[in-house]
N, C-alpha and C positions, 0 to 999 in steps of 0.2 A: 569497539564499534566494528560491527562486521565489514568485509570488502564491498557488500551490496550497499551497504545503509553512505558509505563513502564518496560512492556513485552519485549521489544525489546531495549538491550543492546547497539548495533550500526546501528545509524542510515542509511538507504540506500542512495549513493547518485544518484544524475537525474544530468546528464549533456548534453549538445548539441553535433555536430558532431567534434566539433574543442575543444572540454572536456573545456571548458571553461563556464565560468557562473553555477559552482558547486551548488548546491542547497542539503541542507539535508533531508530525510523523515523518519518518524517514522513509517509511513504505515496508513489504516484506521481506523476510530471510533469505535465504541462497533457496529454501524449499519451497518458496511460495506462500508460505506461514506466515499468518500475522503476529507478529512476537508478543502483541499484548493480553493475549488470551489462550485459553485451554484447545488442545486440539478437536477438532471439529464444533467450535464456537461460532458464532455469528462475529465479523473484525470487531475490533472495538469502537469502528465510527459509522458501523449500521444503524441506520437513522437517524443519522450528523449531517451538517452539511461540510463540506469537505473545500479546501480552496489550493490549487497547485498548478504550478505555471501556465496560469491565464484558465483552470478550468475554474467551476464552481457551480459543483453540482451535491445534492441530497443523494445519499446511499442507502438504498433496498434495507430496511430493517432487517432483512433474514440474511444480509449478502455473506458468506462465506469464504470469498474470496478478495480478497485486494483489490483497491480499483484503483490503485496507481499501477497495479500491474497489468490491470484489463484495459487499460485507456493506454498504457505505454510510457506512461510517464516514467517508470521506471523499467528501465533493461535490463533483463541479465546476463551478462557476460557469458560469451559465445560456448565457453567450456563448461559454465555453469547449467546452461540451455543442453548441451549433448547429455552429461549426468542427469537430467531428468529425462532424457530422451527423447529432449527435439532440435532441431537444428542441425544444420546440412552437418554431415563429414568431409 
């Protein structure tokens, strides 16, 4: 298990419209990458609805990006933030 995915206590879950076929996520890699698909894919719970500490919302079919990462739900460590090149020095 990555340092990132350890970060986060409980996992989010992604379900369908009929909350069935529960699937659990820890959120993305150190690179911002959704681990469960090919690079430059849509994440794997575009068009899912998604539930993670108190949120629960449906994800942009096309999203490309993590929304535990765009919502903040998950952080990434302050050193891990300069290696992609943001966050104070």
């Amino acid at each position: 298990m990555s340092k990132l995915r350890e970060m986060i206590d409980t996992p989010a879950l992604i379900y369908g419209h009929d909350e069935l076929g529960v699937n659990e996520c820890y959120g993305p890699e150190a690179d911002d990458a959704c681990p469960r698909v090919a690079v430059g894919q849509p994440v794997k719970c575009a068009g899912r609805w998604l539930r993670a500490r108190g949120w629960n919302f449906k994800v942009g079919a096309d999203s490309r990006r993590c929304p535990l990462a765009t919502l903040g739900v998950v952080r990434l460590p302050r050193a891990m933030a300069r290696a992609r090149g943001g966050g104070k020095r």
